[in-house]
C-alpha positions in Angstrom: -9.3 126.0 221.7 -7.4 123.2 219.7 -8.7 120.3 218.6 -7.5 117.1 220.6 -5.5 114.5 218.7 -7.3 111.4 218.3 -5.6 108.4 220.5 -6.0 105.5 221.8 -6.1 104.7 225.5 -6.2 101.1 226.7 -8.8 99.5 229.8 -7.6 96.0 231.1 -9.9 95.9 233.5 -13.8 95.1 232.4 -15.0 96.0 235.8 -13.5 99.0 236.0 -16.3 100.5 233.6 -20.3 101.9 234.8 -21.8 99.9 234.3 -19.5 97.1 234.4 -18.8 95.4 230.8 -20.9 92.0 230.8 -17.9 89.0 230.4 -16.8 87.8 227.4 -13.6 86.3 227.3 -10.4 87.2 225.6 -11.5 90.4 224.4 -9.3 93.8 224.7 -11.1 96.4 225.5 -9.9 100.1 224.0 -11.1 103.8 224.3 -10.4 105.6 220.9 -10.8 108.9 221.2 -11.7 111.7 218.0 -13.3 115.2 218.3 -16.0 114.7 220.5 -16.7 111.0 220.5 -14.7 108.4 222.9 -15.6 105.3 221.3 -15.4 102.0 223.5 -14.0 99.1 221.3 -13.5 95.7 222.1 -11.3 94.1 220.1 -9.8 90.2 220.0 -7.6 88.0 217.7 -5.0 89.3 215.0 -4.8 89.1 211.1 -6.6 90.8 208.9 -9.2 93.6 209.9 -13.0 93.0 210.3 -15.2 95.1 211.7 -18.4 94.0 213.0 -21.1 96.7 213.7 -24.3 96.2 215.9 -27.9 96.6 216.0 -30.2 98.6 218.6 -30.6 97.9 221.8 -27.5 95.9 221.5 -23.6 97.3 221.8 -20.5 95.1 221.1 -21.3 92.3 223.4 -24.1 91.2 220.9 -20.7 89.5 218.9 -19.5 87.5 221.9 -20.2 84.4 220.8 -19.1 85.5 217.0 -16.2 87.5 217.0 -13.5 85.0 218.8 -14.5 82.3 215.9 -13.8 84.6 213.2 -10.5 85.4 215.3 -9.6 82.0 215.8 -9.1 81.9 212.0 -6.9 84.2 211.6 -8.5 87.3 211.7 -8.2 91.0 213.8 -11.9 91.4 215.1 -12.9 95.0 216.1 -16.6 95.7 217.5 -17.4 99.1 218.4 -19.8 100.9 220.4 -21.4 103.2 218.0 -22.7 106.4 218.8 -25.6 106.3 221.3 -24.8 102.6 222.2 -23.1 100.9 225.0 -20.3 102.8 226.7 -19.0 105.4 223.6 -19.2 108.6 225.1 -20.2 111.6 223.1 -20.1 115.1 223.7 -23.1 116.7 221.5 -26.4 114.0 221.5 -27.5 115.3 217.8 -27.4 112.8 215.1 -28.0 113.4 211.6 -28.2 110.8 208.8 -24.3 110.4 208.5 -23.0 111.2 212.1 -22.2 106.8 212.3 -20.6 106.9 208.7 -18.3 110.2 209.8 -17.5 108.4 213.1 -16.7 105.1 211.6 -14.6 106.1 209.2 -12.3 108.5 211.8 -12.4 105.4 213.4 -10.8 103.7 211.0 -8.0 105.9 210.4 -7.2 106.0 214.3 -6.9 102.5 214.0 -4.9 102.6 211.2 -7.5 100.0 208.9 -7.1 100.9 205.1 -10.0 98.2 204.4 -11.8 96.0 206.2 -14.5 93.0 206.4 -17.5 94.5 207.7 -20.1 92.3 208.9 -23.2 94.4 210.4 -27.0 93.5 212.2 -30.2 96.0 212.0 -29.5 99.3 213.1 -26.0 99.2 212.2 -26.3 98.0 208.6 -27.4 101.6 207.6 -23.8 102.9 208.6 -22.4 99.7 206.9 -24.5 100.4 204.1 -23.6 104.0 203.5 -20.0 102.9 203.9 -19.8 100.3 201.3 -22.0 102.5 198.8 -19.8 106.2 199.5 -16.3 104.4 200.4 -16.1 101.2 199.2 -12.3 101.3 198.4 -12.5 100.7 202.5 -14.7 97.6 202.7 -13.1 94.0 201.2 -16.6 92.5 201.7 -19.7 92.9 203.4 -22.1 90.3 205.3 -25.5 92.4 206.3 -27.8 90.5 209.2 -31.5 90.5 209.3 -32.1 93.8 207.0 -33.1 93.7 202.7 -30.2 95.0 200.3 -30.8 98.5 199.9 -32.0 98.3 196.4 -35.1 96.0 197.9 -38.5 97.7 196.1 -40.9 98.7 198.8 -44.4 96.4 199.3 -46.9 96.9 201.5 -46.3 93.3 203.1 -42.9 94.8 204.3 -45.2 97.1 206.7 -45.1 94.4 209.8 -41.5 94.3 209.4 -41.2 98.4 210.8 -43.6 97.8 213.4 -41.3 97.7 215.8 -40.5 101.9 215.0 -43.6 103.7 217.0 -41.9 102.6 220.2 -38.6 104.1 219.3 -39.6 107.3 218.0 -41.9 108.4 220.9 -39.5 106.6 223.2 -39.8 108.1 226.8 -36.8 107.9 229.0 -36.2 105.3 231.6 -39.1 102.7 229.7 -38.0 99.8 229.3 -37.1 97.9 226.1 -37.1 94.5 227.2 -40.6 93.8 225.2 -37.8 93.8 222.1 -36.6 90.4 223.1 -40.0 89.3 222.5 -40.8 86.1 220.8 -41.4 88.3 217.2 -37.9 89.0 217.0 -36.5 85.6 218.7 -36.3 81.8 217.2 -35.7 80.7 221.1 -36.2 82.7 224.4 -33.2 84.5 225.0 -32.1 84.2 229.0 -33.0 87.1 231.4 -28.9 87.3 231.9 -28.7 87.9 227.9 -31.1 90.6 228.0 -29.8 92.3 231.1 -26.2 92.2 229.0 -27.8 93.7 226.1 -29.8 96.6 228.1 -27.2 97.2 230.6 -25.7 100.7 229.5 -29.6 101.9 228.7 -29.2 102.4 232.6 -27.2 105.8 231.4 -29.2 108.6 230.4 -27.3 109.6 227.5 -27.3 105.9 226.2 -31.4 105.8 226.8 -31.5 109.7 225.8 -30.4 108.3 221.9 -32.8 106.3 220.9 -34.9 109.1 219.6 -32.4 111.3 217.7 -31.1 108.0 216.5 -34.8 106.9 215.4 -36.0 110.2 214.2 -32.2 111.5 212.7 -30.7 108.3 211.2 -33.2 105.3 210.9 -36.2 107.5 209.3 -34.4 109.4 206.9 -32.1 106.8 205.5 -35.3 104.2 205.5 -37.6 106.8 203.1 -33.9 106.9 200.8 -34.8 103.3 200.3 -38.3 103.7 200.1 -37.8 106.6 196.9 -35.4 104.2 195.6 -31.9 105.7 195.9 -29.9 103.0 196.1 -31.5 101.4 193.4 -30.1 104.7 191.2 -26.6 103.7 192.2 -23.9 101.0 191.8 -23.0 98.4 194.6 -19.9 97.0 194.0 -18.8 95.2 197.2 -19.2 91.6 197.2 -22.1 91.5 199.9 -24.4 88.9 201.8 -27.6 89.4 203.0 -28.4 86.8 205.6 -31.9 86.3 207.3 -33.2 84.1 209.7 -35.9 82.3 207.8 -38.3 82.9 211.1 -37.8 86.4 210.7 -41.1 87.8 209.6 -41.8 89.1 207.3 -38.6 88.6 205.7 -39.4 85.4 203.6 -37.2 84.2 201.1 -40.4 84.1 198.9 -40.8 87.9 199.5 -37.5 88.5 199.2 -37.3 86.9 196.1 -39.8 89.4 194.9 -38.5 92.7 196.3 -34.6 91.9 195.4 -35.5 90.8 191.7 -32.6 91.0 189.2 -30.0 92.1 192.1 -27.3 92.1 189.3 -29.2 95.2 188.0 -28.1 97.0 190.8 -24.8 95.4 192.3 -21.5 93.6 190.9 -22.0 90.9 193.1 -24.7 89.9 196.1 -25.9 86.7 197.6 -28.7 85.8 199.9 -28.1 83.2 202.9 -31.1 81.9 205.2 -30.4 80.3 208.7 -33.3 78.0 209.7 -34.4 78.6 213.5 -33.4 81.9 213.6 -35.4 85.4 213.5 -34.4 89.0 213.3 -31.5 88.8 217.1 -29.7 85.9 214.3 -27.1 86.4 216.5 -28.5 85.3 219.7 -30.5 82.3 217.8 -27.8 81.2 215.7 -24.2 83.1 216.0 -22.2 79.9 215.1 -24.5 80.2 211.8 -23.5 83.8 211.5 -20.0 83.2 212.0 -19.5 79.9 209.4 -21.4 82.4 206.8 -19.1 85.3 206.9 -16.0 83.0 207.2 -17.1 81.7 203.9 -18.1 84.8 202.6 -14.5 86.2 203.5 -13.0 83.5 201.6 -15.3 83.5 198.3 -15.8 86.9 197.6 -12.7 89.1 198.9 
């Protein structure tokens, strides 16, 4: 059977989707379609390409209040739904360490983006990570959210920061993550209408299905390639910030400063950024933070 062509088909109408798309104004709201994925993008503004990619439990509307200040100056923002997350489609539910990377970058060439701004939270900095490290004649520059470079040398006062991972990797279907949006991940309580937005496509099976073949497939393996060291065996070489929310424990700039020593051993240029009143969900706590940092960031380092 051939292969379908990848395309592009366009949604106008948010309410039109199951579950319905929580509002965010001004956004577009696309279906790009590759062998066996149909990616859901939203996309607002026009310039310049940057790419913003999410963490877990969240899809694209975690970057509704970020992604139409970075288009109001001047640039083309594009937040997909990765695989497993809000309402991308796929046909087989196996994940393996790359299937993100493979999917963002046929994304990329259906959208016609020869290099981009990528700007990524948690879950989804491992696919912006692999991306800048194997590709990085695609990526201008790169703003990471709430996770260590991944040249950061293990401690064993690092362990709170993964105790979040049980949960995810014995995940049973239909129980509920809302204990995420606890106050250890959150500067401020984030409203019951936030979270609802955030867990909303977790009412599909598929979409709750992926949390453990993301866990176990993607997250674990690419963490113990940090853990042995791997990236500190290689070269970054796009300009990249790491930015933390200096209530997100038990990232501390002190510890930081001691797992991250000498980060021009190990890449051409990086920077650290902490946002007071903010913990790991930066972008709930502070997103006009988040977006004044990677503006800058765009400007500096590109």
């Amino acid at each position: 059977m051939p292969t379908p062509e990848p395309r592009i088909t366009r949604s106008v109408d948010a309410s039109a989707w199951s579950p319905p798309l929580p509002e965010a104004s001004g956004f577009d709201h696309l279906v790009v379609e590759t062998p066996g994925l149909h990616t859901h993008v939203a996309a607002i503004g026009e310039g310049e390409p940057v790419v913003l990619l999410h963490g877990f439990p969240k899809h694209w509307w975690q970057w509704h209040a970020v992604a139409p200040v970075i288009a109001a100056s001047g640039y083309r923002v594009i937040c997909p739904d990765l695989r497993g997350a809000g309402w991308t489609v796929a046909d087989d539910p196996r994940v393996d360490r790359e299937t993100r990377l493979r999917d963002l970058l046929a994304l990329f060439d259906v959208l016609h983006i020869e290099r981009a701004h990528l700007v990524s939270h948690d879950m989804g900095v491992i696919t912006a990570m692999q991306l800048t490290y194997d590709h990085p004649e695609r990526v201008r520059t790169a703003v990471q959210l709430s996770v260590p470079p991944g040249f950061f040398t293990f401690s064993p006062k690092l362990a709170p920061g993964f105790r979040h991972l049980p949960q995810f990797i014995w995940h049973r279907p239909g129980t509920s993550l809302r204990g995420v949006f606890s106050e250890a991940y959150v500067a401020r309580p984030i409203s019951e209408a936030a979270v609802d937005a955030h867990l909303a496509p977790m009412r599909r099976p598929d979409i709750d299905g992926a949390v453990r073949p993301l866990t176990r497939g993607m997250i674990l393996p690419e963490a113990m390639r940090m853990m042995r060291g791997v990236y500190r065996r290689r070269r970054l070489t796009v300009p990249t910030l790491v930015v933390l929310g200096r209530r997100d424990h038990p990232w501390t700039e002190e510890l930081m400063g001691r797992i991250c020593r000498n980060p021009e051993r190990y890449a051409d240029r990086v920077e650290f950024a902490y946002v007071d009143d903010a913990a790991h969900f930066i972008t709930d706590d502070a997103p006009a933070a988040v977006a004044d940092l990677a503006l800058d960031w765009f400007e500096r380092a590109a």
